[in-house]
C-alpha positions as CSV (number, residue, x, y, z in Angstrom):
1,X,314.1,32.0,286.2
2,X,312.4,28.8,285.7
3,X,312.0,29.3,282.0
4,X,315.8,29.9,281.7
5,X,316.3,26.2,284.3
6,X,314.0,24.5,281.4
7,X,316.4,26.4,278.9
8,X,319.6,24.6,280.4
9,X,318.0,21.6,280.9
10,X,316.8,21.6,277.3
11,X,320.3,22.4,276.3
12,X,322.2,20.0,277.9
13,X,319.9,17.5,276.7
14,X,320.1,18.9,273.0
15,X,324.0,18.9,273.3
16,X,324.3,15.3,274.9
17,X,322.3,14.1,271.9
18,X,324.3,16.1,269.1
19,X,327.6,15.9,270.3
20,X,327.5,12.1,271.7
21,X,330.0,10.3,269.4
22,X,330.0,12.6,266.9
23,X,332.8,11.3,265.0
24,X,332.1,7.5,265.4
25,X,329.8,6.9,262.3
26,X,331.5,6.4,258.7
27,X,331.0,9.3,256.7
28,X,327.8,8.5,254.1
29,X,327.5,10.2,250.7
30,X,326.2,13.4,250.9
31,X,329.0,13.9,253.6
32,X,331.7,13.2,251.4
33,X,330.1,16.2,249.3
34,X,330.6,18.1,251.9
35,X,334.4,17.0,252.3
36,X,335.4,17.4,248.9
37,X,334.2,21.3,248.5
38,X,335.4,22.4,252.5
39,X,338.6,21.1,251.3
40,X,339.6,22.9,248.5
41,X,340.5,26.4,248.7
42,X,338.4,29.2,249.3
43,X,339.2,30.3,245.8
44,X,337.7,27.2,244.2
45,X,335.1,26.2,246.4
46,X,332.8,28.0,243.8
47,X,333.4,25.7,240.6
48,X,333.8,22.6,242.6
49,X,330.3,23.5,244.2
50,X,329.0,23.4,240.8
51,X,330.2,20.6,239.8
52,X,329.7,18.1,242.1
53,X,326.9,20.0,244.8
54,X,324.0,22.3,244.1
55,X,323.9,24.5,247.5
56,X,325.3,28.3,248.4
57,X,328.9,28.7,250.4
58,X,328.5,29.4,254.0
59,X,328.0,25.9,255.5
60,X,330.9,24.8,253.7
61,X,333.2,27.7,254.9
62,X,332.1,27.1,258.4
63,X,333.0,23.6,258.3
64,X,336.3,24.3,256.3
65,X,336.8,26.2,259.2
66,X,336.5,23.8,261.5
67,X,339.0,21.6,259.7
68,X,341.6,24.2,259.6
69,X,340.6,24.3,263.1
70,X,340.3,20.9,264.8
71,X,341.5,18.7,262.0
72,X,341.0,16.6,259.4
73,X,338.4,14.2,261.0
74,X,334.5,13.2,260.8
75,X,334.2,15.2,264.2
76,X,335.1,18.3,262.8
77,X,333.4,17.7,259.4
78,X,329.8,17.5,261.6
79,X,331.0,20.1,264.1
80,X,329.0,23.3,262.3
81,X,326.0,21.1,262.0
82,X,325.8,19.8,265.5
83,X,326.8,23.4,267.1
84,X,324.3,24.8,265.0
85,X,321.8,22.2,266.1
86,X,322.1,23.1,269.6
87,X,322.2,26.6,269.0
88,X,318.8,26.6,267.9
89,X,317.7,25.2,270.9
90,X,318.1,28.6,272.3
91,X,316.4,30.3,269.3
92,X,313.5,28.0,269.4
93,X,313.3,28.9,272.7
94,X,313.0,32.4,272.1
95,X,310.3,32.0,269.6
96,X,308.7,30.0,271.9
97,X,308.6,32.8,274.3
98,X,307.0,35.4,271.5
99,X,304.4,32.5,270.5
100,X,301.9,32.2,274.0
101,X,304.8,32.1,276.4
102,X,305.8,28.0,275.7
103,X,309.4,28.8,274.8
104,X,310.7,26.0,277.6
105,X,308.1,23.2,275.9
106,X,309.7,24.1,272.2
107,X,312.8,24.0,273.7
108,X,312.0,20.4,274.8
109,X,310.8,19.2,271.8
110,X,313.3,20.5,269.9
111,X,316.0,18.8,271.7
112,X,314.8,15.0,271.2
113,X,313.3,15.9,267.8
114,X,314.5,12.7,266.1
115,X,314.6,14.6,262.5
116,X,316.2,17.3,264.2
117,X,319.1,15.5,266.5
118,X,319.5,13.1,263.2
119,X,320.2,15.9,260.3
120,X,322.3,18.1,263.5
121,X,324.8,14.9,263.0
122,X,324.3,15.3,259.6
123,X,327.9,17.4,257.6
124,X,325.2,19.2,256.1
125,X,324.1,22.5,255.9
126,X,320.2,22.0,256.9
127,X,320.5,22.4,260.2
128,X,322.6,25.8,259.9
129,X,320.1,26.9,258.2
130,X,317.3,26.1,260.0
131,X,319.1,28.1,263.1
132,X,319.2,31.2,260.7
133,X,315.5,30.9,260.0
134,X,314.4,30.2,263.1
135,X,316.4,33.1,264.7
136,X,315.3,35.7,261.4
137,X,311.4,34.3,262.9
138,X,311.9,35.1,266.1
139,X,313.3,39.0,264.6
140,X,310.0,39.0,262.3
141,X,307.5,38.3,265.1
142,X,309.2,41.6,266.3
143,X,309.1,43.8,263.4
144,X,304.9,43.0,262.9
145,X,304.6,44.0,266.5
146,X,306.7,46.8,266.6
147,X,307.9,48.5,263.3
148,X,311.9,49.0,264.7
149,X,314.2,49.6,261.5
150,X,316.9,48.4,263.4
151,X,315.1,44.6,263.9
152,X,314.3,44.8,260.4
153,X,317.6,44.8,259.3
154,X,318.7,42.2,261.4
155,X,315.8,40.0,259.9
156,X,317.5,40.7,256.5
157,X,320.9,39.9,257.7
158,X,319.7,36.6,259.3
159,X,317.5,36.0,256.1
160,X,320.9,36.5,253.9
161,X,322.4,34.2,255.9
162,X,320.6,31.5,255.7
163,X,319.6,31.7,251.8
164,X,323.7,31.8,251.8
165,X,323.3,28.3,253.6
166,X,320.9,26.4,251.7
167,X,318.4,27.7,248.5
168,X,315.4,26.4,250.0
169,X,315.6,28.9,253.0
170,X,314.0,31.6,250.5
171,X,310.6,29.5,250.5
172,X,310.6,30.5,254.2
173,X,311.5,34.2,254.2
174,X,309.1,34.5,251.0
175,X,306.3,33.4,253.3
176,X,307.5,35.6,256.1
177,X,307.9,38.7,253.6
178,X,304.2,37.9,252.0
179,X,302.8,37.6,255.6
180,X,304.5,40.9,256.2
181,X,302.6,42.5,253.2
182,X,299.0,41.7,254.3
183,X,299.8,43.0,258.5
184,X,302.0,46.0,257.9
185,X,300.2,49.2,256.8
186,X,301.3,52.7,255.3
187,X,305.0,53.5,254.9
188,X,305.8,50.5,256.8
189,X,304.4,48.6,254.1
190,X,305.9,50.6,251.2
191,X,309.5,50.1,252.8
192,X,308.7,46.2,253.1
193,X,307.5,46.0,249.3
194,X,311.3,46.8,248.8
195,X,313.0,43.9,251.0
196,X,313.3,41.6,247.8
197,X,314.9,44.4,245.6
198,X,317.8,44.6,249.2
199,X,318.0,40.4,249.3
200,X,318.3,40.6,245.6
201,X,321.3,43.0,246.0
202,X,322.8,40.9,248.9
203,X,322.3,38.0,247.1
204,X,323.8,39.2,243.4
205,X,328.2,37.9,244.1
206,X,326.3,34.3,244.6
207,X,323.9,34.4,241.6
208,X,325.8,34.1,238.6
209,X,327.4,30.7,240.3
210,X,323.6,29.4,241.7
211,X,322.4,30.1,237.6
212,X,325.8,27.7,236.6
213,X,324.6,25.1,239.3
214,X,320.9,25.5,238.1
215,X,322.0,24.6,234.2
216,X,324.4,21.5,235.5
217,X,322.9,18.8,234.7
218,X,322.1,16.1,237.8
219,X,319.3,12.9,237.8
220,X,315.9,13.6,237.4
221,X,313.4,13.2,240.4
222,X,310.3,11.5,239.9
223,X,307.5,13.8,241.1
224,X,306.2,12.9,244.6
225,X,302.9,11.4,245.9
226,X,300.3,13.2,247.5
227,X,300.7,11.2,250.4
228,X,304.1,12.5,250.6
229,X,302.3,15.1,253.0
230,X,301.7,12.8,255.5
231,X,305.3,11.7,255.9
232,X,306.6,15.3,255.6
233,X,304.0,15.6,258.7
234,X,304.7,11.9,260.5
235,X,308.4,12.8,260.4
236,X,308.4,15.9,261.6
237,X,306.4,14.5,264.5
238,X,308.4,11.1,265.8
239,X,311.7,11.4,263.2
240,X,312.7,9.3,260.3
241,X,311.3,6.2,261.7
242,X,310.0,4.5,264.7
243,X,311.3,0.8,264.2
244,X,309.2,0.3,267.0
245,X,305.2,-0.3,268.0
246,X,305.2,2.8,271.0
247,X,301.8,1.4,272.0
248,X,299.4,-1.5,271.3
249,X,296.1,-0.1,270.1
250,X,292.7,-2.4,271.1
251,X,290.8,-4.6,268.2
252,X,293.8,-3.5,265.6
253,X,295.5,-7.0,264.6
254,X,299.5,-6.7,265.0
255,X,300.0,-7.0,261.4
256,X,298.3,-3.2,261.8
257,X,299.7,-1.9,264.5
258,X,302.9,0.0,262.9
259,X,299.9,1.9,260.5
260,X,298.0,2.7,263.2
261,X,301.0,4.4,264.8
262,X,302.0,6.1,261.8
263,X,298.2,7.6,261.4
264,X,297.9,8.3,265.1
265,X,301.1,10.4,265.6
266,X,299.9,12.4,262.0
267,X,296.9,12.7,263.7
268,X,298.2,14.2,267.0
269,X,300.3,16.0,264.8
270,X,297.8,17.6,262.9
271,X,295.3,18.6,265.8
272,X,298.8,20.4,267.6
273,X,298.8,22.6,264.5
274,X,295.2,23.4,264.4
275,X,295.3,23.9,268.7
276,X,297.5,26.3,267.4
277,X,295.4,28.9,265.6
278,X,293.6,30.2,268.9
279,X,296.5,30.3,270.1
280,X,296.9,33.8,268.9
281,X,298.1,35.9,266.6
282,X,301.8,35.0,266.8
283,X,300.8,31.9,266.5
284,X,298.8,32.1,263.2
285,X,302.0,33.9,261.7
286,X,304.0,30.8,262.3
287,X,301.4,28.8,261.1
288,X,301.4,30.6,257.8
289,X,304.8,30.3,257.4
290,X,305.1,26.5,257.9
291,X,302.4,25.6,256.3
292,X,303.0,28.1,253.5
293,X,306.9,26.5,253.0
294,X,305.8,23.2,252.9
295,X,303.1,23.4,250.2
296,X,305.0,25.4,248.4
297,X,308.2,23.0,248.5
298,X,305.8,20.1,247.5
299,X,304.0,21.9,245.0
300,X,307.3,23.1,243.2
301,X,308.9,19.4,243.5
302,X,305.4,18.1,242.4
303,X,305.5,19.8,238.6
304,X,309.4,20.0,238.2
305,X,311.8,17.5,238.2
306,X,313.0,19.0,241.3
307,X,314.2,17.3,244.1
308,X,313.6,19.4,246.5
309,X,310.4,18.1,248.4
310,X,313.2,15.2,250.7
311,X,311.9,15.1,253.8
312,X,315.4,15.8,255.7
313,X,315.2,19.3,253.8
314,X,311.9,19.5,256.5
315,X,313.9,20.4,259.1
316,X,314.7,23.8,258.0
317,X,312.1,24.5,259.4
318,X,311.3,22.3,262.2
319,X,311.7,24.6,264.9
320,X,308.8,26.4,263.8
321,X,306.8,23.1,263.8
322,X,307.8,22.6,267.3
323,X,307.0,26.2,268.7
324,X,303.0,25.5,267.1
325,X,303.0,21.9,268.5
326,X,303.8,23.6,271.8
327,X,301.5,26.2,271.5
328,X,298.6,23.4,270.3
329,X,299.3,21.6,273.7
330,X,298.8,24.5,275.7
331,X,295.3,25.3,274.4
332,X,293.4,21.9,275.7
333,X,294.2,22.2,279.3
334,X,297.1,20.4,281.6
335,X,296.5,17.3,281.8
336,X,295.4,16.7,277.9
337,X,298.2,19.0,277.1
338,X,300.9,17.3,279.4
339,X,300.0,13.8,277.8
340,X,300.3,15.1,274.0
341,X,303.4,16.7,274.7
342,X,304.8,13.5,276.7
343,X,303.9,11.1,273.8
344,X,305.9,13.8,271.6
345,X,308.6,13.6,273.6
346,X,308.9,9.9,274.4
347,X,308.6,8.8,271.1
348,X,311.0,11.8,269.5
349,X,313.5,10.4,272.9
350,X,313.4,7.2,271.3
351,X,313.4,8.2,267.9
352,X,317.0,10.1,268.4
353,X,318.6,7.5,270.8
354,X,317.7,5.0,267.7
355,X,319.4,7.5,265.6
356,X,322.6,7.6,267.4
357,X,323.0,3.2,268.9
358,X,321.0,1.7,266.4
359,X,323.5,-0.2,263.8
360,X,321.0,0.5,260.8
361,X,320.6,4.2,261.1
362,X,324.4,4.3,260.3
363,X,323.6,4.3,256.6
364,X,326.8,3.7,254.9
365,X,329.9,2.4,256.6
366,X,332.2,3.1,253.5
367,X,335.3,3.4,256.3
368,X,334.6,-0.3,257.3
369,X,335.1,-1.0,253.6
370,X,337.6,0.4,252.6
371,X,339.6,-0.8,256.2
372,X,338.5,-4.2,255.3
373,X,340.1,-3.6,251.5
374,X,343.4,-2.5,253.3
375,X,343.7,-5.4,255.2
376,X,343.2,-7.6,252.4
377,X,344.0,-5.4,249.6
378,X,347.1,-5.1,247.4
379,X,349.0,-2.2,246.5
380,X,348.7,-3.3,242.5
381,X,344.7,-4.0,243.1
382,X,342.2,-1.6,241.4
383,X,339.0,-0.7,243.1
384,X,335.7,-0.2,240.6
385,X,333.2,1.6,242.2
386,X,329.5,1.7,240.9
387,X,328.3,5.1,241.8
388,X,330.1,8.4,240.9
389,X,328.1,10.0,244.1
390,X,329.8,8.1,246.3
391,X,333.0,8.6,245.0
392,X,334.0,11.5,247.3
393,X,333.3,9.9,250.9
394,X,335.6,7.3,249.0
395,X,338.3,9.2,248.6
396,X,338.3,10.4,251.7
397,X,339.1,7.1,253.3
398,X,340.8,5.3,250.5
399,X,344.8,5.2,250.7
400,X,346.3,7.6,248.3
401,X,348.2,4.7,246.6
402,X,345.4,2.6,245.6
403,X,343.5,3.0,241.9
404,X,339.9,3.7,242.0
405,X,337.7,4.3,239.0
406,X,334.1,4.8,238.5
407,X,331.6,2.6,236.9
408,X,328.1,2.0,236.3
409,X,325.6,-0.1,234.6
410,X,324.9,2.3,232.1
411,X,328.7,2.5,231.5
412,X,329.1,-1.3,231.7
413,X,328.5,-2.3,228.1
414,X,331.6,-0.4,227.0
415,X,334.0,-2.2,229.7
416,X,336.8,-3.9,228.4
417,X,337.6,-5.9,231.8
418,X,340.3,-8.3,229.9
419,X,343.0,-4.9,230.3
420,X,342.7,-5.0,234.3
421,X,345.2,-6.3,236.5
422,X,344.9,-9.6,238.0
423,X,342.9,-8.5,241.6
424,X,339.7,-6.2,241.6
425,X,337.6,-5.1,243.6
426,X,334.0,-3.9,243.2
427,X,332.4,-1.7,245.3
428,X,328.5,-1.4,245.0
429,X,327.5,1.7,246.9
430,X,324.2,2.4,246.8
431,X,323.7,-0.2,243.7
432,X,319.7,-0.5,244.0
433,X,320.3,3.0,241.9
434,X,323.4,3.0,240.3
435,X,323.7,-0.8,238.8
436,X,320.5,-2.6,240.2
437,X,321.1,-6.0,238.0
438,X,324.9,-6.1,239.5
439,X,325.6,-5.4,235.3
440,X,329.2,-4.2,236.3
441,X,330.2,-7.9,238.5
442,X,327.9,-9.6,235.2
443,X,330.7,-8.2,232.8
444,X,333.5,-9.2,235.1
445,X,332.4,-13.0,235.4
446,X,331.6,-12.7,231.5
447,X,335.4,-12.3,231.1
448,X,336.9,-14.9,233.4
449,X,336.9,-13.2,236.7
450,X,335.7,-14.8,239.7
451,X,334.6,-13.4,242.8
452,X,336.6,-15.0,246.5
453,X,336.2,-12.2,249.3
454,X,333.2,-10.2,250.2
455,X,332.3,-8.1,252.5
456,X,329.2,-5.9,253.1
457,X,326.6,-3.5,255.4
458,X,323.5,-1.9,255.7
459,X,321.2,-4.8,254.1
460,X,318.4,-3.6,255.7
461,X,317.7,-0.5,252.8
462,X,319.3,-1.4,250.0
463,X,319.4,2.4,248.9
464,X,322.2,2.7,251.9
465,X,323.7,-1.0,251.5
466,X,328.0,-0.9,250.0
467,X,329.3,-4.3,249.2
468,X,332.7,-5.1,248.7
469,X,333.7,-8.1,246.3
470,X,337.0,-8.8,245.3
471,X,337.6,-10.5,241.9
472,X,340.4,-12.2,240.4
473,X,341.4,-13.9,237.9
């Protein structure tokens, strides 16, 4: 009974800080991705899929769902995330439970994960996901032990699902199926040798439309650091950033201090894991898979031009992190263990209440903009917007009557801006990529326009910031 108490408590917790304003933020531009292929029909959400996204069908006919639903609202666009989110508070719990008996402590950490509370508000499909392979972890634990057909099956199921959700859950059930090859033994083994030939056929309606998404082209990804380890690990362990000093540590000038909270939590982070290895056999399973995904995701991202290595793709599987960071706090003793997993927990506390009051983690406030353009805008005035990606989140807030076009720097030499109307408005979105040198507003003033009105948000990354200029003649 007190397990299940830490459950509820854990749950309310995970809810309060999924759920809390859920619709206030502006949709940012993955989001509006998500919005432009859950609206369409069910009968075209394949081609749209491949041409503007590069990810499988059932997070976005789970949140076309919730549209039809709840409505047409940001709410409702982040609902299947967020449910899903808390949901695998519960699953992570059960894990827990199979891995030493720390299912309440996961639970915990789970909750205030800052990566995990941040990508559950996400309209994305990684935390949906990461609840499938969390839960299809919790069935494979099961299977090693006990050989049931029946659990097997449902490991399949839950695997389908989540490879249905987003491609780079079949790094995860690889590792689980290659795990399963070295522990099972005799006929048990020969049956499991077969599980790819059964996801295979599962998988086979969805293939011919992941090989179309695979040959569309889309930007190329410069390869990533080595060091990008250590912020896969340091944000798994505190969430996508501190913007904060947690502690003042002795001799370290200030200028210092941030890195020596970086290195200290990847420290802590990295002796959890290792704690976890005695931790026993379950344990070292979990391990395998973890580690196993992420050095595989980096390797493949590392020679490829691949993308795939982001570190908000990490919290697929971040429950699993949790359960060995429990399980590594368990092994030292109480109090050495109670004051890792409080650090964890007060700086992942901090980390997720930044996420949701902090101004600056609202990344893009494209619905300021365009209510800002509507209360200054005309119904004549055309609106020239620098990135094709953020194009959809545009649309969703932009009146129906107002022309928009697309336009970056690379498309800038070929403008003819002497055949616009008299009033137009630029809209940088995410320009440190898309137009840089501000070529677009260059060619505008090179042909007599002047800018009068701006507005703009999120200077603090330029990567997030949209501007809004107005130009006339």
């Amino acid at each position: 009974m007190r397990h299940l108490a830490w459950l509820a408590v854990a749950l309310l917790l995970g809810a309060a800080l999924r759920f809390h304003d859920l619709g206030g933020p502006s949709l940012w531009m993955d989001e509006g991705f998500t919005w432009m292929v859950a609206s369409q029909p069910v009968s075209e959400m394949p081609e749209v899929a491949t041409r503007f996204e590069k990810h499988p069908p059932l997070h976005y006919l789970a949140v076309r769902a919730a549209l039809l639903a709840g409505g047409r609202d940001e709410f409702w666009l982040r609902f299947p995330a967020a449910l899903a989110g808390t949901l695998t508070i519960i699953a992570i719990w059960a894990l827990g439970m199979r891995v030493g008996g720390v299912g309440p402590l996961a639970a915990l950490f789970l909750a205030v994960s800052g990566l995990h509370v941040l990508m559950s508000r996400d309209a994305r499909g990684y935390g949906m996901a990461g609840l499938f392979i969390t839960v299809a972890c919790v069935l494979w634990l099961r299977v090693l032990e006990r050989r049931e057909p029946r659990v097997a099956a449902a490991w399949l199921v839950c695997g389908v699902l989540a490879a249905y959700t987003h491609y780079l859950a079949f790094f995860a059930l690889g590792w689980m199926w290659l795990v399963g090859v070295f522990v099972l033994t005799g006929p048990d083994r020969m049956k499991w040798l077969g599980v790819p030939g059964l996801v295979a056929l599962v998988y086979a309606p969805w293939a011919p439309i992941m090989l179309r998404q695979a040959q569309t082209p889309s930007p190329g990804h410069p390869p990533p650091a080595w060091d990008a380890f250590l912020e896969i690990l340091f944000t798994q362990a505190a969430g996508f950033t501190l913007n904060f000093t947690p502690w003042r540590l002795p001799v370290i000038p200030p200028s210092l201090q941030p890195l020596a909270a970086w290195l200290t939590l990847i420290v802590l982070a990295a002796g959890a894991l290792i704690l976890a290895w005695p931790a026993g056999e379950s344990a070292r399973r979990v391990l395998a898979v973890f580690v196993g995904t992420v050095v595989s995701v980096f390797l493949v991202a590392r020679f490829t031009s691949l993308g795939i290595h982001e570190t908000k793709y990490m919290v697929l599987v971040s429950p699993l992190f949790w359960t060995l960071v429990a399980a590594g706090c368990s092994v030292p003793g109480h109090r050495v263990g109670w004051a890792l997993a409080g650090l964890f927990l007060a700086v992942n506390l901090t980390s997720s209440l930044n996420a949701i009051t902090q101004p600056e983690w609202s990344r893009q406030d494209f619905r300021g903009a365009i209510r800002y353009l509507a209360e200054h805008g005309r119904g004549d005035d055309l609106l020239l917007v620098t990135s094709d990606w953020a194009m959809p989140a545009v649309s969703y807030y932009l009146p129906q009557r107002m022309r928009i076009a697309s336009l970056n720097a690379g498309q800038a030499a070929g403008f003819g801006a002497t055949g616009l109307s008299s009033r137009v408005w630029l809209m940088r979105a995410s320009a440190s990529l898309s137009d840089p040198a501000d070529e677009v507003g260059r060619r505008l003033r090179e042909a007599g326009w002047r800018p009068t009105r701006e507005w703009r948000t999120y200077r603090r990354n330029p990567d997030f910031a949209v501007d809004l200029k107005l130009y006339v003649r």
